[in-house]
N, CA, C and O of each residue as an XYZ file, in Angstrom:
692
protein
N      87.234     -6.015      4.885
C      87.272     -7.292      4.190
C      87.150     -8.447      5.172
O      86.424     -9.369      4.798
N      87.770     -8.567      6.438
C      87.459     -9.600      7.242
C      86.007     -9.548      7.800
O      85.424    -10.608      8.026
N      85.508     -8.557      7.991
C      84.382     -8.577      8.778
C      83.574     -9.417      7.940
O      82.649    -10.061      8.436
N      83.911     -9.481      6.376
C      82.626     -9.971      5.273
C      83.430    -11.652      5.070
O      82.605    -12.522      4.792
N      84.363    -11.966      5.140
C      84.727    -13.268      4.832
C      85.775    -13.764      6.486
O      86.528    -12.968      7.046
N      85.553    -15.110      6.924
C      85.872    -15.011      7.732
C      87.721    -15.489      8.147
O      88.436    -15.934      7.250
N      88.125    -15.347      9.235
C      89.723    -15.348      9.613
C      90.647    -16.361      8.794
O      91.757    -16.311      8.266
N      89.535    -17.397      8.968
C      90.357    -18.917      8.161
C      90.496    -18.426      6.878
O      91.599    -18.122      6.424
N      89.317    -18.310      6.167
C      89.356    -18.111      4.821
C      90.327    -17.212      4.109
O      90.424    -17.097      2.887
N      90.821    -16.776      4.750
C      91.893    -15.275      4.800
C      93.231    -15.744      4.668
O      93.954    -15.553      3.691
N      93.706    -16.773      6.373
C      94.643    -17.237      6.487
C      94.933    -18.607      5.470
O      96.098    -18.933      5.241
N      94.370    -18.983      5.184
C      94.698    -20.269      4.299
C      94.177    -20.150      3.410
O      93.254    -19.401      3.091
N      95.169    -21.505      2.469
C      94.331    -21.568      1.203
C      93.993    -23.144      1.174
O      93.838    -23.548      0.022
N      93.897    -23.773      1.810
C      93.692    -25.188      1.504
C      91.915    -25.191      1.526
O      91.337    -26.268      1.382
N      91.265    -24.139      1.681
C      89.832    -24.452      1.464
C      89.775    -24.352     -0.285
O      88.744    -24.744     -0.831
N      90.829    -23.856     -1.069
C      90.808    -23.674     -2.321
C      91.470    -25.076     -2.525
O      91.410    -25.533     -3.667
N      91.730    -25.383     -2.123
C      92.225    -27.205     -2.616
C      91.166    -27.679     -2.890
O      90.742    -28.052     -3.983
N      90.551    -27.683     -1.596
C      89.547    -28.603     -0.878
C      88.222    -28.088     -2.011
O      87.794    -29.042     -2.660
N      87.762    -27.181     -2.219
C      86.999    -26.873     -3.272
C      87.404    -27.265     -4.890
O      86.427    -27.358     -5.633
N      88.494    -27.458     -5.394
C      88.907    -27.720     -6.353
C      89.203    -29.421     -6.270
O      89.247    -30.111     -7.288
N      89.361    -29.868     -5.151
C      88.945    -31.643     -5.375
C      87.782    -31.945     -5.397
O      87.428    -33.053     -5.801
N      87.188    -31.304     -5.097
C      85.502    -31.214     -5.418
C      85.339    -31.559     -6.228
O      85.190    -32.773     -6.366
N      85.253    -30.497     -7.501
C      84.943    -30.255     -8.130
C      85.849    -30.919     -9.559
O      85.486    -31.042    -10.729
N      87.084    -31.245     -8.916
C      87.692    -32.254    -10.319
C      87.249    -33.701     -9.971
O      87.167    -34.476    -10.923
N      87.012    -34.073     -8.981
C      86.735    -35.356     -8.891
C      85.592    -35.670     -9.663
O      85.661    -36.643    -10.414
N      84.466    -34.950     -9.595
C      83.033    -34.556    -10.050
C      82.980    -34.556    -11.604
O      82.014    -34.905    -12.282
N      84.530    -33.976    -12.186
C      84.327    -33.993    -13.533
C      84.877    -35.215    -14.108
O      84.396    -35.734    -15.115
N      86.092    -35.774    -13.344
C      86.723    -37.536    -13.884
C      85.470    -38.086    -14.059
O      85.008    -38.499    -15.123
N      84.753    -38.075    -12.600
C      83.508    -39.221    -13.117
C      83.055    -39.099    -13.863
O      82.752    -40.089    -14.530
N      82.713    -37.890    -14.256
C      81.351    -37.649    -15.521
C      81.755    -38.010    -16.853
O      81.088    -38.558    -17.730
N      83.485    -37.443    -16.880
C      84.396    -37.822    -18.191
C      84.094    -39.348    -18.487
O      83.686    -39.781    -19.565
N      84.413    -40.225    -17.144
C      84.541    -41.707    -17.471
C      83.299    -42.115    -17.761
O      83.055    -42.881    -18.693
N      82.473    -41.655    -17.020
C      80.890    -42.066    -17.753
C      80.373    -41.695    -19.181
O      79.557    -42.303    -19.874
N      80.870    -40.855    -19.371
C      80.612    -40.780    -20.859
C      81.692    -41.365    -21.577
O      81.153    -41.866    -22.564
N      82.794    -41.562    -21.629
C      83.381    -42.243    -22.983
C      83.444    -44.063    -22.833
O      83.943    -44.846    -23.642
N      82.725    -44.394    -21.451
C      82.506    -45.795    -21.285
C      81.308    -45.832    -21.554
O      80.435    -45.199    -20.961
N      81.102    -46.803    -22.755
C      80.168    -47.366    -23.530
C      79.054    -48.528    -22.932
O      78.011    -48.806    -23.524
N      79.474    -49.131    -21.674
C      78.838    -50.459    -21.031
C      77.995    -49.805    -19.884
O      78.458    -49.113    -18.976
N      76.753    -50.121    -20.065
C      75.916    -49.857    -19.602
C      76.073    -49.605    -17.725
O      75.881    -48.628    -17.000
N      76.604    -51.320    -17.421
C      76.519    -51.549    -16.248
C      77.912    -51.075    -15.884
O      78.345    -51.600    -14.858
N      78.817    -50.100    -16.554
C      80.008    -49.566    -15.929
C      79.167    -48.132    -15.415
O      79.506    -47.621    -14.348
N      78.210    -47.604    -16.121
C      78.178    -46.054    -16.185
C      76.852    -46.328    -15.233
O      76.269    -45.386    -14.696
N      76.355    -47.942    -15.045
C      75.424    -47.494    -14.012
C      76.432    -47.488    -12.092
O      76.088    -46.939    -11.045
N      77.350    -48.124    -12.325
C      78.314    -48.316    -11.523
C      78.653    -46.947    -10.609
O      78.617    -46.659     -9.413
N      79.095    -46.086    -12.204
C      79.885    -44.697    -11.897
C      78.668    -43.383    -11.237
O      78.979    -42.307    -10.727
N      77.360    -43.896    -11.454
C      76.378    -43.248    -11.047
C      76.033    -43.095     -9.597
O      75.572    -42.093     -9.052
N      76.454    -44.724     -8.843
C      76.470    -45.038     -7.923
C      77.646    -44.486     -7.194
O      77.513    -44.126     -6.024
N      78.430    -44.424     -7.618
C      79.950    -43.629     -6.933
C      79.503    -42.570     -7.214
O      80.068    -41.911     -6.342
N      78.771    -41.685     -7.896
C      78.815    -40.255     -8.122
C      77.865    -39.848     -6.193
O      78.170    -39.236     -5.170
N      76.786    -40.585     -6.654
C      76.076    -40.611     -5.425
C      76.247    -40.807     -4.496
O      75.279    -40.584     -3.768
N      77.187    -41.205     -3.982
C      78.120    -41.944     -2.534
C      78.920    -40.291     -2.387
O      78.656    -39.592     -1.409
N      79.652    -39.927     -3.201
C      80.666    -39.223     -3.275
C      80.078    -37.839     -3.116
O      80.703    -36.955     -2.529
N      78.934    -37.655     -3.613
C      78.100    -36.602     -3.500
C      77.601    -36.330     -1.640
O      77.540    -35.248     -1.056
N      77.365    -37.451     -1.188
C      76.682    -37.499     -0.182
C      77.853    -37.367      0.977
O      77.842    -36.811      2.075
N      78.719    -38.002      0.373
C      80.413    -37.574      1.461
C      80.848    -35.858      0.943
O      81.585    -35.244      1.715
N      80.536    -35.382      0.084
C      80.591    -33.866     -0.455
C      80.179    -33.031      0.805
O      80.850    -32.497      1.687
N      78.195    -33.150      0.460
C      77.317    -32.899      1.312
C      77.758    -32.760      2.869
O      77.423    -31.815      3.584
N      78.326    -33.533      3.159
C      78.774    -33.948      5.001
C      80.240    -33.305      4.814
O      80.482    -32.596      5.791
N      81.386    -33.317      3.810
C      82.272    -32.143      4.439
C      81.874    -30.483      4.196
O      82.366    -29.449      4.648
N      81.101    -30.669      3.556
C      80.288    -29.431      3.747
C      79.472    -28.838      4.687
O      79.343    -27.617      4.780
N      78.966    -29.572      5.324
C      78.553    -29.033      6.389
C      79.209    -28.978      7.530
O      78.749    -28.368      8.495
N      80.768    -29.833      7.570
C      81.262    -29.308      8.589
C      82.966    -28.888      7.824
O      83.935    -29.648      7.831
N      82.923    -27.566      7.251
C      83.230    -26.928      6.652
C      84.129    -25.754      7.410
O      84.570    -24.729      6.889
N      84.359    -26.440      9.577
C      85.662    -26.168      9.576
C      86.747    -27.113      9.485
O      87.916    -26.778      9.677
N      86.391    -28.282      9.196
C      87.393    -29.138      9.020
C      87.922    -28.954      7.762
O      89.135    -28.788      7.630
N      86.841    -28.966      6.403
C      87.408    -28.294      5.327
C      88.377    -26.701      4.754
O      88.727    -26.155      3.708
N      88.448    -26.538      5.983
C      89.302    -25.358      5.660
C      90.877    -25.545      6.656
O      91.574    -24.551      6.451
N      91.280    -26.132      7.234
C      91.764    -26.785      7.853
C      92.676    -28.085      7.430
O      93.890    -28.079      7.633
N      92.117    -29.012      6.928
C      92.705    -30.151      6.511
C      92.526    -30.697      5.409
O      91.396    -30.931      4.980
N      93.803    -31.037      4.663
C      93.714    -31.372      3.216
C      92.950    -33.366      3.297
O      92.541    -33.997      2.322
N      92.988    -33.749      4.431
C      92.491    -34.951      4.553
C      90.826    -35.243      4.501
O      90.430    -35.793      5.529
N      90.167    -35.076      3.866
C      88.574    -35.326      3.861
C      88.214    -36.523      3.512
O      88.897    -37.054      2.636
N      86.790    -37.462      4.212
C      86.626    -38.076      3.846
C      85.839    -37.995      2.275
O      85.620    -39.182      2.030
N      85.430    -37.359      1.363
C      85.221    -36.876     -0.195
C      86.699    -37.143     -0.798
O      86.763    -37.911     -1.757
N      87.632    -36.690     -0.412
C      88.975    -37.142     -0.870
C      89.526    -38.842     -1.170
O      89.978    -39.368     -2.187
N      89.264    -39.355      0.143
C      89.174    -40.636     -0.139
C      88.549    -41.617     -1.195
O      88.951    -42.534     -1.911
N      87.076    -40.813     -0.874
C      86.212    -41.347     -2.334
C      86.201    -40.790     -3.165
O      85.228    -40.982     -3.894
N      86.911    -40.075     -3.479
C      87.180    -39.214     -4.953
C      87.997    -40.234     -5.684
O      87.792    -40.812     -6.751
N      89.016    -40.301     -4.790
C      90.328    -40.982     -5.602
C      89.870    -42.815     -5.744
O      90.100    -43.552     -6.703
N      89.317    -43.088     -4.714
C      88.794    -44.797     -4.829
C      87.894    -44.931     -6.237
O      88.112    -45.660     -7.204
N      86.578    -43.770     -5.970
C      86.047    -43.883     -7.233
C      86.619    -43.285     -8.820
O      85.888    -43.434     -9.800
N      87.564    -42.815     -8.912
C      88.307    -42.316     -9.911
C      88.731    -43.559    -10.479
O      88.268    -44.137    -11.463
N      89.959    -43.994     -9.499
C      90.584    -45.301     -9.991
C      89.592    -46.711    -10.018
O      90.004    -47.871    -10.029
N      88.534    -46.374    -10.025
C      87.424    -47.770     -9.919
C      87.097    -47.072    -11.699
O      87.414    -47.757    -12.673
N      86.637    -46.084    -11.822
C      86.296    -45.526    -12.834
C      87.743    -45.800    -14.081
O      87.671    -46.083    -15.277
N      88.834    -45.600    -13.296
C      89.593    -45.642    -14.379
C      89.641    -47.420    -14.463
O      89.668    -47.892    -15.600
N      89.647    -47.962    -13.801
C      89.473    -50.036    -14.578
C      88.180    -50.391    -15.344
O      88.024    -51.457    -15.938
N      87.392    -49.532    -15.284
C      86.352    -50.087    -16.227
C      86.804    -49.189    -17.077
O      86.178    -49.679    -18.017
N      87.499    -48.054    -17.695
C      88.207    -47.989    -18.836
C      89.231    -48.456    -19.587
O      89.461    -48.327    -20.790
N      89.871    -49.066    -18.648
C      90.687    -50.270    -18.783
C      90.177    -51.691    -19.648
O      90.575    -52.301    -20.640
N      89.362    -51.791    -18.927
C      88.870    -52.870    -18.789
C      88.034    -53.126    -20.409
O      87.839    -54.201    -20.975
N      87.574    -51.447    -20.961
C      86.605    -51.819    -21.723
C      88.017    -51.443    -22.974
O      87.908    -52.086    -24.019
N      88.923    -50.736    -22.912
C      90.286    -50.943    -23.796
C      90.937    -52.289    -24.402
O      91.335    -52.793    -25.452
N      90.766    -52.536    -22.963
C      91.242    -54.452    -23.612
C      90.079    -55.082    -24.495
O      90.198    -55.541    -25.632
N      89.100    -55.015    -23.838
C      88.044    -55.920    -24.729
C      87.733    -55.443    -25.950
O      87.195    -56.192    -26.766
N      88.085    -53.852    -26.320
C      87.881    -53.351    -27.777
C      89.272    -53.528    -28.664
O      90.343    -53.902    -28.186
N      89.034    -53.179    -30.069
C      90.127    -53.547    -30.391
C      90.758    -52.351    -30.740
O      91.453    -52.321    -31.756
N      90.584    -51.148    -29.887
C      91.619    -50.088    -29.739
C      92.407    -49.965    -28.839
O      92.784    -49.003    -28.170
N      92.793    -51.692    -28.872
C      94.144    -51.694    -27.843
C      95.192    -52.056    -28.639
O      96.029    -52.791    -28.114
N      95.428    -51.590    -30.244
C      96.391    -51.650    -30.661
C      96.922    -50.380    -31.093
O      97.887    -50.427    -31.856
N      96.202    -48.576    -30.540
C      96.294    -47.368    -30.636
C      95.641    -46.673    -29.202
O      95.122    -45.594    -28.918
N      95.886    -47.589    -28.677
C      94.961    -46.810    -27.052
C      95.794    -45.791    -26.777
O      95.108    -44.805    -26.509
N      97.366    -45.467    -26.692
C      98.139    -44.697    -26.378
C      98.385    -43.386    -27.479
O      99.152    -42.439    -27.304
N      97.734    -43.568    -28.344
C      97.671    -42.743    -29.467
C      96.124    -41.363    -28.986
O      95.894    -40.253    -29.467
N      95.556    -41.980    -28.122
C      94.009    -41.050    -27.931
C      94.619    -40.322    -26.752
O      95.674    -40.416    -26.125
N      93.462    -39.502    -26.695
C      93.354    -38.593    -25.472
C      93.086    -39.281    -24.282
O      94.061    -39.433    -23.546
N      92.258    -39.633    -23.992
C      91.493    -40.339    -22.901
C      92.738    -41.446    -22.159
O      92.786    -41.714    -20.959
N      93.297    -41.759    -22.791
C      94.595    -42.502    -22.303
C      95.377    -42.144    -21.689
O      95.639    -42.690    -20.617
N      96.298    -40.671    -22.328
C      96.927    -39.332    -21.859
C      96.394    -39.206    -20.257
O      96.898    -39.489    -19.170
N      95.323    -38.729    -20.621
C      94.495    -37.993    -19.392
C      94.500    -39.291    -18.258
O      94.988    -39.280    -17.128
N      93.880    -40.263    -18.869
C      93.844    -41.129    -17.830
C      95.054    -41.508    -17.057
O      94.969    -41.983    -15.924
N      96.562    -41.226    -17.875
C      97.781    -41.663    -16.839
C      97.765    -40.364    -15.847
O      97.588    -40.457    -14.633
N      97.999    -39.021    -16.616
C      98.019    -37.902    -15.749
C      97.077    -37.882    -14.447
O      97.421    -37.406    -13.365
N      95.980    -38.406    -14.690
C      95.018    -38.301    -13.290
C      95.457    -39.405    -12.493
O      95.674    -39.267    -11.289
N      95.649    -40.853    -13.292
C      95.986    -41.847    -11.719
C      97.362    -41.278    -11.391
O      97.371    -41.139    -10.168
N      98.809    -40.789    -12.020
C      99.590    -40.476    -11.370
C      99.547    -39.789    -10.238
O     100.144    -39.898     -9.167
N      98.489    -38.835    -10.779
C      98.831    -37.655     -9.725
C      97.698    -38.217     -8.110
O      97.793    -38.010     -6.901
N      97.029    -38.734     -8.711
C      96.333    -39.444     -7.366
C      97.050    -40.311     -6.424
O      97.152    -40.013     -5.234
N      97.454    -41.172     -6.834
C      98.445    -42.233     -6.740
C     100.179    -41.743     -5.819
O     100.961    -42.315     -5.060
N     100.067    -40.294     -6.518
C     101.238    -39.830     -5.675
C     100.860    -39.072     -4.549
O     101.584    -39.325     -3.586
N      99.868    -38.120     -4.292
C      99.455    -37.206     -3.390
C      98.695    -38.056     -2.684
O      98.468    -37.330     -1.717
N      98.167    -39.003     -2.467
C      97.004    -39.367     -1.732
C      97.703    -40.036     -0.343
O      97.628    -39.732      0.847
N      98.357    -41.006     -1.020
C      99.542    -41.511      0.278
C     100.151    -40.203      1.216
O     100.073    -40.164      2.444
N     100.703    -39.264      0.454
C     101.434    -38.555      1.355
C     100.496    -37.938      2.114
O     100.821    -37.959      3.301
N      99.307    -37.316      1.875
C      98.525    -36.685      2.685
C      97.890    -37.954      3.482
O      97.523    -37.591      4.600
N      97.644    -39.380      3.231
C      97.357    -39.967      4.785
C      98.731    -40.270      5.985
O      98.601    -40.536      7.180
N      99.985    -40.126      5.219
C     101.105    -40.729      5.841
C     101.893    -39.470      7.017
O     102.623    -39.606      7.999
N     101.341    -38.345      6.364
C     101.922    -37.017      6.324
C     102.533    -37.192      7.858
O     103.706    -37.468      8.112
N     101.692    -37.016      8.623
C     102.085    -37.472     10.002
C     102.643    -38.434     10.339
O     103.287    -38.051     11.316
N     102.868    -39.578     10.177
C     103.738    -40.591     10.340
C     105.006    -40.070      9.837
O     105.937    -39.825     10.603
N     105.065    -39.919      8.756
C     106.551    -39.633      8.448
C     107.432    -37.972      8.458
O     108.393    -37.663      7.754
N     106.799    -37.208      9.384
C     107.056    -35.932      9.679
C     107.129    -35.330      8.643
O     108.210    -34.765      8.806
N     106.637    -34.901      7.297
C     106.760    -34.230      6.610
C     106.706    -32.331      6.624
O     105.914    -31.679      7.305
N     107.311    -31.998      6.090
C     107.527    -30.382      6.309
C     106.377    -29.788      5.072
O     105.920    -30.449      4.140
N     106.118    -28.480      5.372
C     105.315    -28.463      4.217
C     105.930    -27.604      3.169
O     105.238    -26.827      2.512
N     107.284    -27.732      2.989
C     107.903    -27.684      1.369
C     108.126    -28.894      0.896
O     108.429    -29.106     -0.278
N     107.983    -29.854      1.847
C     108.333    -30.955      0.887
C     106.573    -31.312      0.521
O     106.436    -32.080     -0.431
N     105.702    -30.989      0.962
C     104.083    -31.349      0.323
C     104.291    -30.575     -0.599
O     104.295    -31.351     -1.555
N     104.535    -29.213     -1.153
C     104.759    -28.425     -1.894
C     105.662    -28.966     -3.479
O     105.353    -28.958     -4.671
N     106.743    -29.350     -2.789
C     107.241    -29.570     -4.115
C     106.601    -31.386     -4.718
O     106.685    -31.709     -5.903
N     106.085    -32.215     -3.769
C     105.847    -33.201     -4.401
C     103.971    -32.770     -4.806
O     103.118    -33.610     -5.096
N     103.828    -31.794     -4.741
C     102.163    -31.548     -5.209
C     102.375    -30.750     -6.594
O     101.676    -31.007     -7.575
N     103.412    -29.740     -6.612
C     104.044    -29.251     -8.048
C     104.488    -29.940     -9.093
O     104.501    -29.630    -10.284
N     105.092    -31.540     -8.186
C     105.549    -31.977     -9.480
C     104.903    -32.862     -9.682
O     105.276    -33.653    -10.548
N     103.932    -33.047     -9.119
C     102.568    -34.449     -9.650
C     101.804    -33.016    -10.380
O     101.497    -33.134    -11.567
N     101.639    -32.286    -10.001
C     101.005    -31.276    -11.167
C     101.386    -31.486    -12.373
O     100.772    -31.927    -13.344
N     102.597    -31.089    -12.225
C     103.357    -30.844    -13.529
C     103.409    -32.035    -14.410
O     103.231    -32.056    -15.628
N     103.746    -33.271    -13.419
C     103.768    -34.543    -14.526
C     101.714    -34.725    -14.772
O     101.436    -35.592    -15.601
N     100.819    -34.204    -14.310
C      99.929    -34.884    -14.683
C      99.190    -33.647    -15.937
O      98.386    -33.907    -16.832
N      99.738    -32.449    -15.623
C      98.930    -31.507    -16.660
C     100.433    -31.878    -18.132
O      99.984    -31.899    -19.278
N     101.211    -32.002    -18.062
C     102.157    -32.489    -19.032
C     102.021    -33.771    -19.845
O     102.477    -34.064    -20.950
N     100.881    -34.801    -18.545
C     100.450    -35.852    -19.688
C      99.264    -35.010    -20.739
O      99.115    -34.988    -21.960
N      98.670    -34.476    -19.798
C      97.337    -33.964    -20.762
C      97.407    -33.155    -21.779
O      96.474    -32.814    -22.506
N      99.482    -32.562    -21.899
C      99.239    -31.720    -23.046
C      99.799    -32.745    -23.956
O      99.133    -32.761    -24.991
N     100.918    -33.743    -23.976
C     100.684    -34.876    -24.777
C      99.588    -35.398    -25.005
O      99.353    -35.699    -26.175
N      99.052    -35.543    -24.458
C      97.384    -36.253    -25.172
C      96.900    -35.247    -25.799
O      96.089    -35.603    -26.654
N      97.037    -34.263    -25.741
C      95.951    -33.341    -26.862
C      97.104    -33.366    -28.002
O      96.553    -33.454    -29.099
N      98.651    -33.313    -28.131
C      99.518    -33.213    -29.121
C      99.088    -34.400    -29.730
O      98.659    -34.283    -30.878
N      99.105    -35.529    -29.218
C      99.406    -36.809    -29.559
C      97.851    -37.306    -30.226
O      97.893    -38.074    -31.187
N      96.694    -36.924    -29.778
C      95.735    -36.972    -29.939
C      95.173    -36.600    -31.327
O      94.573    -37.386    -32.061
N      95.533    -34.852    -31.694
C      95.881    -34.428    -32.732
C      95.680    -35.245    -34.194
O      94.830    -35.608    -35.006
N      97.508    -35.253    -33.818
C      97.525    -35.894    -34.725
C      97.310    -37.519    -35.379
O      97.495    -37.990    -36.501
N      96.919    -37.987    -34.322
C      96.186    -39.832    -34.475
C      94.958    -39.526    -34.660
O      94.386    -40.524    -35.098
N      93.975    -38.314    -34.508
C      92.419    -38.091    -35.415
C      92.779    -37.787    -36.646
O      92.319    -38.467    -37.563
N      93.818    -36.532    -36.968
C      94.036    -36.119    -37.967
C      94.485    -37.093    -39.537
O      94.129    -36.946    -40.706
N      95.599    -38.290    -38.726
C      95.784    -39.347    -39.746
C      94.053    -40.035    -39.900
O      93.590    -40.302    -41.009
N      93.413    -40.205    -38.850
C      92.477    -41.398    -39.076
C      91.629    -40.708    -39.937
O      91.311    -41.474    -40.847
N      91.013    -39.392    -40.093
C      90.632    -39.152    -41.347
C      90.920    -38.839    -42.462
O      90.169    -38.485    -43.371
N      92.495    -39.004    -42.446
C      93.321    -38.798    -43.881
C      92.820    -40.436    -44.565
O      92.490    -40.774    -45.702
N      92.954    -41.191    -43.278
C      92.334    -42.799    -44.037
C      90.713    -43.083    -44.561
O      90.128    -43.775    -45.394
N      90.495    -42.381    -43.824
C      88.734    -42.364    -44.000
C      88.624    -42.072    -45.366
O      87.885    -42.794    -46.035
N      89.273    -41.069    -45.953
C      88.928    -40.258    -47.336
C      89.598    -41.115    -48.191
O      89.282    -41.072    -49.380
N      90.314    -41.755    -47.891
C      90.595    -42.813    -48.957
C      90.220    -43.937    -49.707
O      90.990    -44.406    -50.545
C-alpha cells in the first residue's frame, strides 16, 4: 500500500481537509450565484470563482504544502469570497421584501452556518502560531464550529419545511 500512495498521504489527514475546502468553497459560490438574482452580483461571483480557481490550480501544484498545512493561500480566498458572496445576499434580502420572513428560508439557515463556521476557524488557523495552540484545542474548536454550522443547516431544512409548506397552504386559497 505505501509503495502505491505516498508516506504523507498515509501519515496525515489534513490533505483531506485541504481537498474538502476545495471543494465546499466551490459549491458556496455556485449556491450564491444561483439564488442571487442581480446580474452584476453573479457577474462578481464569477470573477471570484476565477481568482479562486487559479489560487486552487497553484496549491495544487505545489501539493507538498497541501498536505502539510491547513493554511493555503485558496483558503484565504475561499473564505474572503464566500463572505463577499454572502453581502450581496444580504444585500439583495434587504432590498426585497423577504426581509420580513428571511429567517424562515433555507438559504438564511445555511448562510449563518457557513459564515459562523468560517468566521471561527479561519482566525485560529492564521493565529495558530502566535498563540501556541495545541492540536486538541484545533480539534475541539473545528468540532464545534462543525456542529454549530451543520445544526444551522438542519434548522433550515426543519424551518424551511415548514414556511414552503404554509406558503402553499396560502396559495390554494
Amino acid at each position: 500500500m505505501s509503495y502505491i500512495l505516498p508516506d504523507q498521504l498515509i501519515a496525515s489527514s489534513i490533505w483531506v481537509g485541504s481537498m474538502y475546502s476545495i471543494v465546499s468553497f466551490y459549491v458556496y459560490l455556485w449556491y450564491y450565484k444561483s439564488i442571487l438574482g442581480c446580474r452584476r452580483s453573479a457577474r462578481t461571483i464569477d470573477v471570484c470563482i476565477v481568482i479562486y480557481s487559479a489560487l486552487v490550480i497553484h496549491s495544487l501544484l505545489n501539493f507538498e504544502d497541501l498536505m502539510v498545512s491547513w493554511l493555503q493561500p485558496h483558503m484565504f480566498a475561499g473564505v474572503v469570497f464566500t463572505v463577499v458572496a454572502i453581502c450581496f445576499y444580504f444585500m439583495t434580502i434587504l432590498k426585497s421584501d423577504k426581509i420580513l420572513s428571511f429567517y424562515q428560508t433555507l438559504p438564511f439557515w445555511l448562510t449563518m452556518g457557513i459564515l459562523f463556521f468560517n468566521l471561527v476557524t479561519m482566525p485560529i488557523f492564521i493565529f495558530a502560531k502566535q498563540l501556541n495552540f495545541s492540536a486538541s484545542i484545533y480539534v475541539y474548536i473545528l468540532v464545534l464550529s462543525s456542529y454549530v454550522m451543520y445544526g444551522c443547516f438542519i434548522v433550515g431544512f426543519i424551518v424551511s419545511v415548514k414556511y414552503y409548506g404554509q406558503e402553499k397552504k396560502l396559495q390554494h386559497l
